[in-house]
C-alpha positions as CSV (number, residue, x, y, z in Angstrom):
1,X,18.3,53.9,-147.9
2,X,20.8,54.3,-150.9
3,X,21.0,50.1,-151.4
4,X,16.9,49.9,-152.2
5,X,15.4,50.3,-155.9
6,X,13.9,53.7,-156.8
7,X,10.5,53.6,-156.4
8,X,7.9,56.5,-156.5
9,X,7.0,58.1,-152.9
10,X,3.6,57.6,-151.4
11,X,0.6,59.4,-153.4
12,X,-2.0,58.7,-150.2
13,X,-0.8,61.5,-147.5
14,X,-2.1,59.2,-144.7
15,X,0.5,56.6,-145.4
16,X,2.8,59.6,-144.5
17,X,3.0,58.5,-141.1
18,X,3.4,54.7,-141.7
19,X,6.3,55.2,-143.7
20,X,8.0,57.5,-141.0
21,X,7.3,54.8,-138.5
22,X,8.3,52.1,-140.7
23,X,11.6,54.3,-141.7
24,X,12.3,54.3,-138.1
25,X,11.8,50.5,-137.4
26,X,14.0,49.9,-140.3
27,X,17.1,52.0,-138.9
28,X,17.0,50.6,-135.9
29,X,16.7,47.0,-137.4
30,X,20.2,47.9,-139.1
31,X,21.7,49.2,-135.8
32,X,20.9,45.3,-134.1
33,X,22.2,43.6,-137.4
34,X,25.5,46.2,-136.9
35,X,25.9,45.4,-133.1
36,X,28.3,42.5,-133.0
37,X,29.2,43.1,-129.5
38,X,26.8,41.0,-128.4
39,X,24.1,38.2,-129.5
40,X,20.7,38.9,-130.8
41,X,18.2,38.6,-128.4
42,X,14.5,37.1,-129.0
43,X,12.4,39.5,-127.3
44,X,14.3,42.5,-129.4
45,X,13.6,40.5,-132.5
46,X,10.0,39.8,-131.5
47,X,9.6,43.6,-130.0
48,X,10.1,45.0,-133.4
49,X,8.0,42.5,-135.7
50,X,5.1,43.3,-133.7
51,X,5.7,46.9,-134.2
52,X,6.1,45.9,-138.2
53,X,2.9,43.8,-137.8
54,X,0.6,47.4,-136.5
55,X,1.8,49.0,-140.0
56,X,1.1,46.5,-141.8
57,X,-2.9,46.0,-140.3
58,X,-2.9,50.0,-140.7
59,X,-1.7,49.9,-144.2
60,X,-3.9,47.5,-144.9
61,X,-6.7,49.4,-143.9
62,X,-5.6,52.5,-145.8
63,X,-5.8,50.7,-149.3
64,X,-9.1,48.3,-148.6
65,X,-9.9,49.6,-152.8
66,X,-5.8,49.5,-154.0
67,X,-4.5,46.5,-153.2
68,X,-2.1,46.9,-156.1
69,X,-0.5,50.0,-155.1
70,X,3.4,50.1,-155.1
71,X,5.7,53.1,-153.8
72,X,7.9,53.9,-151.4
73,X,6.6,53.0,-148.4
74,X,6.2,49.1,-150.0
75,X,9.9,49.5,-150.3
76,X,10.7,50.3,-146.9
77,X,8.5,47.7,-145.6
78,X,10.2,44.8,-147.6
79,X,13.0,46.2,-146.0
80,X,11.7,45.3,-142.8
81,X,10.0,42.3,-143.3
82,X,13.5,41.1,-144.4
83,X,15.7,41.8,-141.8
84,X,12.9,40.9,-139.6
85,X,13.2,37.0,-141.6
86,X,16.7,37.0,-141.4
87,X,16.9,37.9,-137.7
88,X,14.1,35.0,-136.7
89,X,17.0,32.9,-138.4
90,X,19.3,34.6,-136.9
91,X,17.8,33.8,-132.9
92,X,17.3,29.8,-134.4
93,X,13.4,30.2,-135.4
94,X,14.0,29.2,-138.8
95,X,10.4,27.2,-139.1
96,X,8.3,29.9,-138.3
97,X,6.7,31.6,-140.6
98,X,8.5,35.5,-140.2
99,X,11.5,33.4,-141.4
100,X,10.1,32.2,-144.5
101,X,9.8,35.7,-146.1
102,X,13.2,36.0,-147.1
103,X,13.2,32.8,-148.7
104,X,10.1,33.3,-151.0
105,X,11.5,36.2,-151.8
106,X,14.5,34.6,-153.0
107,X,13.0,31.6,-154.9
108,X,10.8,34.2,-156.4
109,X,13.9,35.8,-157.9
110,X,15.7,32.8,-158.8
111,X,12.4,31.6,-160.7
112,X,12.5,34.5,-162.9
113,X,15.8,34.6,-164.0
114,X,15.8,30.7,-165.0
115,X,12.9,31.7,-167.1
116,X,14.3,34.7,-168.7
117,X,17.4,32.7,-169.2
118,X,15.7,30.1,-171.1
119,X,17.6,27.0,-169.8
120,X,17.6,24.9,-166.5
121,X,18.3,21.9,-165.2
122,X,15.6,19.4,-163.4
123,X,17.7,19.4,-160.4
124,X,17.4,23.5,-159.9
125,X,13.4,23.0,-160.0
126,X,13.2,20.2,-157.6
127,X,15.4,22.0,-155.0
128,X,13.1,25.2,-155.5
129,X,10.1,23.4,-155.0
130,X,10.9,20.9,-152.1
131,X,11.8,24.3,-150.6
132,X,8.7,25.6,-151.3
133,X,6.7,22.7,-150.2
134,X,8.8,23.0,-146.9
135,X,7.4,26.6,-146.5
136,X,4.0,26.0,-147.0
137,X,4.0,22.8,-144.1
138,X,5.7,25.7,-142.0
139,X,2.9,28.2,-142.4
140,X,0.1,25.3,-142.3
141,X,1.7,24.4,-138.7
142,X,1.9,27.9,-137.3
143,X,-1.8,29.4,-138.8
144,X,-3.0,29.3,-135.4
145,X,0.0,30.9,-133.8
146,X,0.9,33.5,-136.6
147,X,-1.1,36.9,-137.9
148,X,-3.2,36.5,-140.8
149,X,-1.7,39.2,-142.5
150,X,2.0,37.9,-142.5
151,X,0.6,34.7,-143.6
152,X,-1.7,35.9,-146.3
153,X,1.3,37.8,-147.3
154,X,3.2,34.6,-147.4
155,X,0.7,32.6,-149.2
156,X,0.6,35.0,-152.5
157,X,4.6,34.8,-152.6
158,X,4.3,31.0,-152.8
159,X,2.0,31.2,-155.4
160,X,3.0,33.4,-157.8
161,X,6.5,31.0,-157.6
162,X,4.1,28.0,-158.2
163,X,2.9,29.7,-161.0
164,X,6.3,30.0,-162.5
165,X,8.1,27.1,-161.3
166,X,4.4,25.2,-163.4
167,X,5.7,26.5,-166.4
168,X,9.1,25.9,-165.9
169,X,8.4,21.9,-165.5
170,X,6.1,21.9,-168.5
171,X,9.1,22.9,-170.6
172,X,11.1,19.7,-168.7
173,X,8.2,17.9,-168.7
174,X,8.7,17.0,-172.6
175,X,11.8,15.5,-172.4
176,X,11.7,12.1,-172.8
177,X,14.4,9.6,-170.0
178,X,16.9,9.3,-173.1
179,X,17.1,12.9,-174.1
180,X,16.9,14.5,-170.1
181,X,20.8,13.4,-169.6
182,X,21.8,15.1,-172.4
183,X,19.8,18.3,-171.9
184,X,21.6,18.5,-168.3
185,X,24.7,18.3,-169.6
186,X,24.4,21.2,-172.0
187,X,22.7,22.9,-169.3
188,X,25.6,22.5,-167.4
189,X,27.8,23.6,-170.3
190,X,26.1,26.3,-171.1
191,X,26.7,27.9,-167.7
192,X,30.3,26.9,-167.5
193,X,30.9,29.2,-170.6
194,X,29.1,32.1,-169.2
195,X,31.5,31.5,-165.4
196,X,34.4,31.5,-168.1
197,X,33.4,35.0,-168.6
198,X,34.0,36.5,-165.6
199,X,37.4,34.9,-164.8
200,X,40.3,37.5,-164.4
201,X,42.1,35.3,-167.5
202,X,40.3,34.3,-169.9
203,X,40.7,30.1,-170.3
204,X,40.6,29.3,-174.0
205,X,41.7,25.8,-173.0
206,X,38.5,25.3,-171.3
207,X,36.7,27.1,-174.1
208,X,37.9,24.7,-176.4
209,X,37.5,21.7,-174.4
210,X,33.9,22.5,-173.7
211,X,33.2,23.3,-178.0
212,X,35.1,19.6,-178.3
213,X,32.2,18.2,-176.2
214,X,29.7,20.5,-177.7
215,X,30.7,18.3,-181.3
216,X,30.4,15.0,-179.3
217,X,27.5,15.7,-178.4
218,X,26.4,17.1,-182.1
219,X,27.5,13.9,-183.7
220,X,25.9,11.2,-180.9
221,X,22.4,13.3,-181.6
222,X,22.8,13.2,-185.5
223,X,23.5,9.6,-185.3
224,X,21.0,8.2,-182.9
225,X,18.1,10.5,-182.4
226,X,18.6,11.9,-185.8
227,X,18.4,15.5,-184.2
228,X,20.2,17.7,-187.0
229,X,22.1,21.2,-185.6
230,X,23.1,24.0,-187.7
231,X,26.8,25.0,-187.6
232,X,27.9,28.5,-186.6
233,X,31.1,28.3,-187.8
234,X,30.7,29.8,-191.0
235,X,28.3,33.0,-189.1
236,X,30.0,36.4,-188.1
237,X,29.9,37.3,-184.0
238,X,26.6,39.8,-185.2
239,X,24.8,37.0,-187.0
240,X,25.9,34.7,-183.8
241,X,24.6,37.5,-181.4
242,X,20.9,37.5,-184.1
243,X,20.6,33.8,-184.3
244,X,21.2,33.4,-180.4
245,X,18.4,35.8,-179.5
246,X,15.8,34.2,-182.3
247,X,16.8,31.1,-180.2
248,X,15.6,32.5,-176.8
249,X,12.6,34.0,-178.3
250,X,11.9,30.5,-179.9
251,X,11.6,28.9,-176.4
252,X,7.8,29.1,-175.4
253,X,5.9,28.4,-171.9
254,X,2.4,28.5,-173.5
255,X,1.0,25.2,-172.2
256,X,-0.5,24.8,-175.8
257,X,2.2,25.5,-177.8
258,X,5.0,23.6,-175.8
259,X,7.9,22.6,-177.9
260,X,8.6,18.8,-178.5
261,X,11.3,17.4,-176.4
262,X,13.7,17.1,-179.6
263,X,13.2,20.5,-180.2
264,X,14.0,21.8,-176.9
265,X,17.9,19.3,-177.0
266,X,18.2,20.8,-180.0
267,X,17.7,25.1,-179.7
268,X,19.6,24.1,-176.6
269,X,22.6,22.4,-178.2
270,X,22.6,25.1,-181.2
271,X,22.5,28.0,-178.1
272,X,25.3,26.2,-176.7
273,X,27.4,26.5,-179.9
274,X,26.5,30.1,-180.8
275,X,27.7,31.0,-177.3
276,X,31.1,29.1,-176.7
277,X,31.9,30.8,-180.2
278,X,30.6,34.1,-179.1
279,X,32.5,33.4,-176.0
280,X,35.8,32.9,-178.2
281,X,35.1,36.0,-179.6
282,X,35.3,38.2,-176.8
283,X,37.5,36.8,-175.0
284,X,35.7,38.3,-171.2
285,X,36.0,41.9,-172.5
286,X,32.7,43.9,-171.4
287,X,32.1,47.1,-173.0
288,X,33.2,50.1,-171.1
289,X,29.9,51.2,-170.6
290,X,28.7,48.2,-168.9
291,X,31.8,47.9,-166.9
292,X,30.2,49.5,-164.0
293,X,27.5,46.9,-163.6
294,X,29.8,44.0,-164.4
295,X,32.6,44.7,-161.6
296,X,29.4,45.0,-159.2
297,X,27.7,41.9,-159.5
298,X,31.5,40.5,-159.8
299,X,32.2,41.7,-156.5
300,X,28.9,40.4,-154.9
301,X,29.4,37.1,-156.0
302,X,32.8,36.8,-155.2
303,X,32.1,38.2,-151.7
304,X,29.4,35.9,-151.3
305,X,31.5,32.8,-152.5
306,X,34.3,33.7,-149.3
307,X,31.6,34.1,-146.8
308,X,29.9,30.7,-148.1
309,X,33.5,28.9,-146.8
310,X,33.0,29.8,-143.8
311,X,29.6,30.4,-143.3
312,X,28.8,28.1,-140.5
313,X,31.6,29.9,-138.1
314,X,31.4,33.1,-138.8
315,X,27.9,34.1,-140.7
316,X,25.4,35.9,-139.1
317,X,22.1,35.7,-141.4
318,X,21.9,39.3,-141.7
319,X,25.2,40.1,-142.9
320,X,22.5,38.7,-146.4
321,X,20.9,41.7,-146.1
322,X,23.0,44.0,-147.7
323,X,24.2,41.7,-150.6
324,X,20.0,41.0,-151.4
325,X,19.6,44.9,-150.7
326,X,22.2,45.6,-153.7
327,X,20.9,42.5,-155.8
328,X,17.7,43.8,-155.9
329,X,18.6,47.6,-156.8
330,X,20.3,46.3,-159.8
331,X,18.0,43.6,-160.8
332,X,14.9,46.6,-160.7
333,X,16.9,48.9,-163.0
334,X,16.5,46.9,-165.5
335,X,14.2,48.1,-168.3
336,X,12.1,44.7,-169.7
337,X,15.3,42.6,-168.6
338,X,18.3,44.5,-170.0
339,X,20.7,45.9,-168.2
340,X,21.0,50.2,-169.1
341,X,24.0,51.8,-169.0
342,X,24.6,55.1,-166.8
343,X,23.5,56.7,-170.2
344,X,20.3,54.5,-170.9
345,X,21.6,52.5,-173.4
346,X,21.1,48.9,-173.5
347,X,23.1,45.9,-173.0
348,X,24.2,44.0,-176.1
349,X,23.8,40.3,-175.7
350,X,26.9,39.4,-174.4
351,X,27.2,41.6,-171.8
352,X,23.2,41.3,-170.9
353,X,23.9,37.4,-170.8
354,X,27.0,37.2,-168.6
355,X,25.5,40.0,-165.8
356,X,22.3,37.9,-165.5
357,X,24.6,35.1,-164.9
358,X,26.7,36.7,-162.3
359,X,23.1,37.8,-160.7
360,X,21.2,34.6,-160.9
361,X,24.4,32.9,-159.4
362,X,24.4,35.4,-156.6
363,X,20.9,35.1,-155.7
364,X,21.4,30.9,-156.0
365,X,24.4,31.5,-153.5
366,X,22.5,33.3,-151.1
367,X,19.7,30.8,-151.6
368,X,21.7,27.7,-150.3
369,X,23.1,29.9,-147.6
370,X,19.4,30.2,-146.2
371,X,19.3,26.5,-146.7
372,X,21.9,26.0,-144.7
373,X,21.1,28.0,-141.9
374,X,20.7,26.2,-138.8
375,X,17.8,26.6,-136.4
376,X,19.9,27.4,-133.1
377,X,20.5,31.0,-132.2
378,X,23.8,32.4,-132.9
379,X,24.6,32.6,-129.2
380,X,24.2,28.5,-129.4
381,X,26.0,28.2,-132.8
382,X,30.0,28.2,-131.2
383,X,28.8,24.9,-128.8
384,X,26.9,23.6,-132.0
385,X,29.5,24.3,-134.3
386,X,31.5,22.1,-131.6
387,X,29.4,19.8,-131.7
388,X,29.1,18.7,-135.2
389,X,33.1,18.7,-135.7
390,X,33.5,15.9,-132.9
391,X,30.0,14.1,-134.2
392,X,32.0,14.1,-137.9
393,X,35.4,13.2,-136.3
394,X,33.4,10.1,-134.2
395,X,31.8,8.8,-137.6
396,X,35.2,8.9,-139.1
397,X,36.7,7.2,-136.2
398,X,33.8,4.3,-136.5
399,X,34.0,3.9,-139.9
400,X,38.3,3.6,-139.3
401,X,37.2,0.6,-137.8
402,X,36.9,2.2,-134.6
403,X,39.6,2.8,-131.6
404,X,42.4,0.1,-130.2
405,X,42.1,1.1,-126.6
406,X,39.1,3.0,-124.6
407,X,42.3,5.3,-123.6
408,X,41.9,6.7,-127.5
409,X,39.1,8.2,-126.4
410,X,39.7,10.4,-124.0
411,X,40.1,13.9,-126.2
412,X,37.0,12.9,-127.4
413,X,34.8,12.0,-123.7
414,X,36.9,15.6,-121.9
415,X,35.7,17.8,-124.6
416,X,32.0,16.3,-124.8
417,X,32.1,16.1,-120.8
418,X,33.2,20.0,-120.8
419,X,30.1,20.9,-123.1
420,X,28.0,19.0,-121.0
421,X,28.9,21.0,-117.8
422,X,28.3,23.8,-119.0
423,X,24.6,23.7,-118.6
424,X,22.8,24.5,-116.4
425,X,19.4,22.6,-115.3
426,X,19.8,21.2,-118.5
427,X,20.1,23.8,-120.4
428,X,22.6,26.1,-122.2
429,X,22.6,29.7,-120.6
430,X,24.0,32.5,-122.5
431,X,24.3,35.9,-120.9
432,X,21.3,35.0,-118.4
433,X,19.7,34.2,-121.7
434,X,17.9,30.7,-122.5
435,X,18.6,31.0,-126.4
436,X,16.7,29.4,-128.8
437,X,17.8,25.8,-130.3
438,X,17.9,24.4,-126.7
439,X,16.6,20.5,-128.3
440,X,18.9,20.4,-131.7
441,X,21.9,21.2,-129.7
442,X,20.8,18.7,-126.3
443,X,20.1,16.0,-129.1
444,X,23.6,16.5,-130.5
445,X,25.1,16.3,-127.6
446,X,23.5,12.9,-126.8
447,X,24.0,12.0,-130.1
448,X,28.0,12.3,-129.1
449,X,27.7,10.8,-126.4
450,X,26.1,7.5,-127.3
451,X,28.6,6.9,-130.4
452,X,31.8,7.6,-128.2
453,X,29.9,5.0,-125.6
454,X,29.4,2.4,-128.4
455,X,33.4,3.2,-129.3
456,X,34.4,2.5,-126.3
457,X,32.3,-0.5,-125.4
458,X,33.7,-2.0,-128.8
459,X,37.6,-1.1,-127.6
460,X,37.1,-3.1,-125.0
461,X,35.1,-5.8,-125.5
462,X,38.2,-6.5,-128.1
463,X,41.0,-5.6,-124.9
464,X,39.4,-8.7,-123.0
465,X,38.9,-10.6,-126.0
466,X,42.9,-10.5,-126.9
467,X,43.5,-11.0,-123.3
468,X,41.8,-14.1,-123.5
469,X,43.1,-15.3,-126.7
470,X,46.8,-14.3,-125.1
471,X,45.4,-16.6,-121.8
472,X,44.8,-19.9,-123.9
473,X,48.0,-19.0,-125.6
474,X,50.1,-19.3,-122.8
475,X,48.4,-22.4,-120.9
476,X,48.8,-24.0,-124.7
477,X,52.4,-23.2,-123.8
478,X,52.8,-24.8,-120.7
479,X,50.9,-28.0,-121.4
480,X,52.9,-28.6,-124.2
481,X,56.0,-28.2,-122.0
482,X,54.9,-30.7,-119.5
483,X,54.6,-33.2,-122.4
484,X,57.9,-32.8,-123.3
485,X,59.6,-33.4,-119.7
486,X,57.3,-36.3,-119.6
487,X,58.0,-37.9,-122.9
488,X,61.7,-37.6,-122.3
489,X,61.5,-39.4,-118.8
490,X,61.8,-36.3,-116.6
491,X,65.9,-36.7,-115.7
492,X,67.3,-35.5,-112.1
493,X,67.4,-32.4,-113.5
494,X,64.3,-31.9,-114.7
495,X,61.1,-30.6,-113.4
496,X,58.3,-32.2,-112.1
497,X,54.9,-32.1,-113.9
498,X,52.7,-30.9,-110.0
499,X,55.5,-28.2,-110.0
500,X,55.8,-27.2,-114.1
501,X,51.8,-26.2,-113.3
502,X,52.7,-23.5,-111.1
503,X,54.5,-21.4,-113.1
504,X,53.2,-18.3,-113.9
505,X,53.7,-16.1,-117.2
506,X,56.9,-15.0,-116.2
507,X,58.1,-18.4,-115.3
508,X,58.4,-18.1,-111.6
509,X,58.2,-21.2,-109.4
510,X,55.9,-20.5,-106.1
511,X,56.5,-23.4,-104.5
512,X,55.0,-25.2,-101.1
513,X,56.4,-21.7,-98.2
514,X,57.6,-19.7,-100.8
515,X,55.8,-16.4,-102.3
516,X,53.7,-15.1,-99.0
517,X,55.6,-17.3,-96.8
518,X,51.8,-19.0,-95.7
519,X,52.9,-22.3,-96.6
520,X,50.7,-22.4,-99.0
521,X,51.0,-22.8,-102.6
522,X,49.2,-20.0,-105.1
523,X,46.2,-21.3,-106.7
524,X,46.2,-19.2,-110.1
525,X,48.5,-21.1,-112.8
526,X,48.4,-18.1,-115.3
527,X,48.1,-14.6,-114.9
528,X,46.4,-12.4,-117.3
């Protein structure tokens, strides 16, 4: 597999045959994810993570004294284990714990590269660890169900990121409520300068309107928290690129040797400085030698920003697979964080900065994507998908003040009724399959059907209400008619007040054998 990081092939030859079998599972893991002809089936998915599961209890076996042995066939079974993660989200099983792998695996990354970047914002940890929390409730709920081994697995993942994400919130941690804006706006800043980057044309408008804020922000901190920041201006790019590093280096995680709260505002604000000018300076040209790198992770991102649009119509969650495949290849031929160049050179600071920029933002794109993904199978996701536009077209339509006429609803009752029909003993049937995400799917069906019912209740409990308000209108009318004739003495012409009461809305007179020709006179004075 040319998309996974070199590693070193296995030194034991009895994991010979584990990695054959395991090389095997793998390619026929990429055939399913390549076979768009036709949804992906449970029992295929479940077929081959039991056949992953037997290496992994052999393997196990094999290195009872080298639990910290890494090679080849480690490679090829993370290979595995995450298409087999991203398929169980792929058939809807997105809470069991298969389908947690690829998410550790992910946070994991994303944990790293915040630390090595030395700056992040309270809201990136919180996400990261409500995920977390969420994966560990997950395996909690299926120990009984689950192997021990994909759950032990599971269980170090988790906390090797709590170990990180600890350190992380430390650092946050000594920020006081009056300072943590502030540090989320440079935050913010900071990684708007390093996007700026990798725009085709570089923006010095937005370069300069981000260094304007930058002295804003300088001047409110000197004045009221008496935080003082060197300038740059007066500093060459090289002494910008020295005194940028010694700031990153400055940053500690040593839970003994934390830096103040004012401290960390302030290395962040004079980072923020050094940068947009270093930023100026370059203008988005990356050194020929790094080009190669650059216009990779480029082309990830951007690819992964268009299939983001339309991810919920047309992303199946192992089209990931190939974008983390190529993520990870780069982010392991690194050599203590820098990025090498095809001749083994190192990255300067600029260009080391704005790659693991373009990577972390990758990996945080394929992140929410996972986040997103909903747990119905993909043969369920078209009626889902469905679904959720008329549920968010009903909501608007309620909050509109709702419909005139029950008539104004009719779009809304065929389409839902059509969906509804299409079941069969209650439930959805694709291909002679029973996919999986039969209840979210039922539930949002119901869920439509209940708020076009209230609608249409509401339309026409106001029909009868102006019907009746139109009612007293018109026998207001009529009374006030009579009065009149009366009042002026009723001349020969005029009409009397027993006859006046039978007429109708239109002012027809039914009189005594007229109408039905009975003979007798209709009851009803007004019509509705």
């Amino acid at each position: 597999m040319t998309d996974s990081p070199a590693v070193r092939i296995p030194l034991d030859p009895q994991e010979q045959p584990l990695l054959d079998e395991l090389l095997l599972i793998r390619d026929k893991l990429m055939l399913l994810k390549q076979d768009k002809t036709q949804y992906v089936k449970s029992s295929d998915v479940l077929s081959y993570y039991e056949q992953v599961l037997q290496q992994i209890e052999k393997l196990n076996v094999i290195r009872t004294n080298k639990r910290d042995e890494q090679n080849r066939l480690d490679a090829v079974l993370d290979d595995c284990l995450q298409l087999i993660s991203l398929f169980f989200l792929t058939i809807g099983r997105n809470l069991e714990a298969p389908a947690m792998y690829s998410m550790t695996t992910t946070i994991k990354r994303l944990l790293d590269h915040l630390k090595e970047a030395g700056f992040f914002a309270s809201k990136d940890l919180d996400s990261l660890e409500n995920q977390l929390q969420k994966i560990e409730d997950s395996i909690e709920r299926g120990k009984s169900c689950h192997n021990p081994h994909i759950l032990t697995l599971l269980e170090a993942r988790i906390e090797s990121c709590r170990v990180t994400l600890v350190e992380l919130q430390s650092v946050l941690a000594q920020l006081s409520p009056e300072l943590a804006p502030v540090h989320e706006k440079l935050v913010s800043i900071l990684r708007s300068l390093s996007g700026l980057n990798t725009k085709s044309k570089f923006p010095t408008s937005e370069v300069r309107d981000f260094q304007k804020q930058l002295q804003e922000l300088k001047v409110c901190l000197e004045e009221k928290k008496n935080i003082h920041v060197a300038s740059s201006r007066s500093l060459s790019l090289d002494e910008r690129v020295v005194a940028y590093a010694e700031k990153i280096r400055h940053m500690s995680y040593d839970a003994n040797a934390l830096l103040p709260g004012e401290e960390v505002v302030q290395d962040l604000l004079e980072r923020c400085l050094l940068w947009s000018d270093i930023v100026m300076e370059r203008q988005g040209r990356i050194a020929d030698r790094f080009k190669d790198v650059f216009d990779q992770l480029l082309s990830i991102r951007n690819q992964l920003d268009k299939l983001s649009l339309t991810q919920a119509w047309s992303l199946r969650e192992t089209d990931l697979w190939g974008f983390q495949r190529k993520l990870d290849r780069i982010d392991e031929s690194r050599c203590n964080g820098n990025f090498l160049c095809s001749g083994g050179g190192p990255a300067e600071l600029y260009e080391q900065r704005t790659c693991l920029y373009l990577l972390r933002r990758s990996y945080a794109t394929i992140y929410f994507m996972l986040i997103a993904s909903e747990p119905v199978s993909e043969a369920l996701l078209p009626i889902y998908n469905q679904l959720t536009t008329l549920r968010r077209c009903l909501v608007e339509v309620q909050k509109s003040g709702g419909v005139s006429s029950p008539r104004e609803l009719y779009p809304y009752s065929m389409k839902l009724t059509s969906i509804d029909n299409m079941r069969k003993d209650g439930k959805f049937v694709v291909n002679g399959d029973i996919p999986e995400g039969q209840g979210s799917v039922v539930g949002l069906l119901s869920e439509c059907f209940e708020m076009a019912y209230e609608l249409r209740n509401e339309a026409e409990r106001q029909e009868h209400s102006e019907k009746g308000s139109d009612a007293s209108s018109a026998e207001s009318d009529v009374d006030s008619g009579v009065q009149m004739k009366e009042a002026s003495g009723g001349g020969g012409g005029g009409v009397p007040v027993k006859e006046m009461a039978r007429l109708d809305m239109d002012g027809n007179n039914f009189l005594d054998g007229g109408g039905d020709g009975s003979g007798t006179a209709l009851k009803r004075v007004v019509q509705p």
